[in-house]
N, C-alpha and C positions, 0 to 999 in steps of 0.2 A: 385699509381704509375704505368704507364703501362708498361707490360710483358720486352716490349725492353728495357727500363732502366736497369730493375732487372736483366736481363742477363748482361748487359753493366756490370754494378758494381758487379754482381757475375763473373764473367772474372776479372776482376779489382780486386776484394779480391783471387781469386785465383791465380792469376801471382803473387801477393805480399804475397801470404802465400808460394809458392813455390819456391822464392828468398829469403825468411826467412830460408826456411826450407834447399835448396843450400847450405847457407852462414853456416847453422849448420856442413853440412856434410864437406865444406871446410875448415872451421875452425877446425875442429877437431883435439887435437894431434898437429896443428902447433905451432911455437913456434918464428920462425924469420919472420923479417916482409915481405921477399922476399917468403918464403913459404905460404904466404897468397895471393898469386898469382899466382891464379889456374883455372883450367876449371870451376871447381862448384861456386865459388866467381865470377868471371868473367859472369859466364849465369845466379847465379841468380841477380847477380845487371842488366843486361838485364831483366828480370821476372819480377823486380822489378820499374824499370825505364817504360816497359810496362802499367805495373798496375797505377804507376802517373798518365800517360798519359792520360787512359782511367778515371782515375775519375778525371780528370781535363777535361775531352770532357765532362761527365757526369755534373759534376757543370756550364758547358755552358745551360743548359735546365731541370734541375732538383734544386727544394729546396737545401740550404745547409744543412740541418737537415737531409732530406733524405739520401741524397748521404753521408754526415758523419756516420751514422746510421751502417754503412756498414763496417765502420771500426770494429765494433766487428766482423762481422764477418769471418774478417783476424784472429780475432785472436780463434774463433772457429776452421776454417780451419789450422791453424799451430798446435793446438793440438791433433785434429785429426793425424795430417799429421804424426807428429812426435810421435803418437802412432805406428801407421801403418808402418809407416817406418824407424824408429828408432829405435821401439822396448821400446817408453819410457812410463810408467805403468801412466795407468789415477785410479783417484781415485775416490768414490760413490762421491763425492761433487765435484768433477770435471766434472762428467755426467749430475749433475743435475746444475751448472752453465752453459754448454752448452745450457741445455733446457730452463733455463733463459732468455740466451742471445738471442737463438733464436727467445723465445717468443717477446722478447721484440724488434727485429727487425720486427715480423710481425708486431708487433702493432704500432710501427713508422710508417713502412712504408705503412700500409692498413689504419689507421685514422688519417693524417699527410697530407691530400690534398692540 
């Protein structure tokens, strides 16, 4: 898959792990359904709406296998994220399904021509 793609859809999985990760912070603590309309809800469904977008341009010129492929790692990046920035505890077999996941995105996406 060439360079440009993988940037395309790693933008793509990251606008969608950061509208996940949004919609955490804004959901938080709410409880009525007008409280759930908030700056963070609101930009990351923008985040999120972005990222469609982008792998919906991707899927014009790339495999669907590939550009599917990808979606793991949305959900790499929202773990990460929500270590990072949430402060929520990853576990020894959480680190090593990361490197799974990973793995198995290179190998889609590098013998998947």
């Amino acid at each position: 898959m060439p360079f440009s793609s993988v940037l395309l859809l790693v933008t793509a999985a990251l606008a969608a792990a950061g509208g996940q990760i949004l919609f955490k912070i804004g959901a938080t603590g709410r409880v009525g359904w007008a409280e759930f309309l908030n700056g963070y809800i609101l930009l990351g469904l923008v985040l999120y709406v972005a990222g469609a977008v982008l792998w919906i341009y991707a899927l014009s010129f790339e495999k669907l296998v590939n550009v599917y492929a990808f979606t793991a790692l949305t959900f790499v990046l929202v773990l990460v994220g929500a270590v990072i920035g949430l402060g929520e505890k990853m576990s020894a077999p959480g680190v090593l399904g990361i490197l799974l996941v990973l793995g198995g995105l290179y190998l889609l996406t590098s013998y998947n021509a």
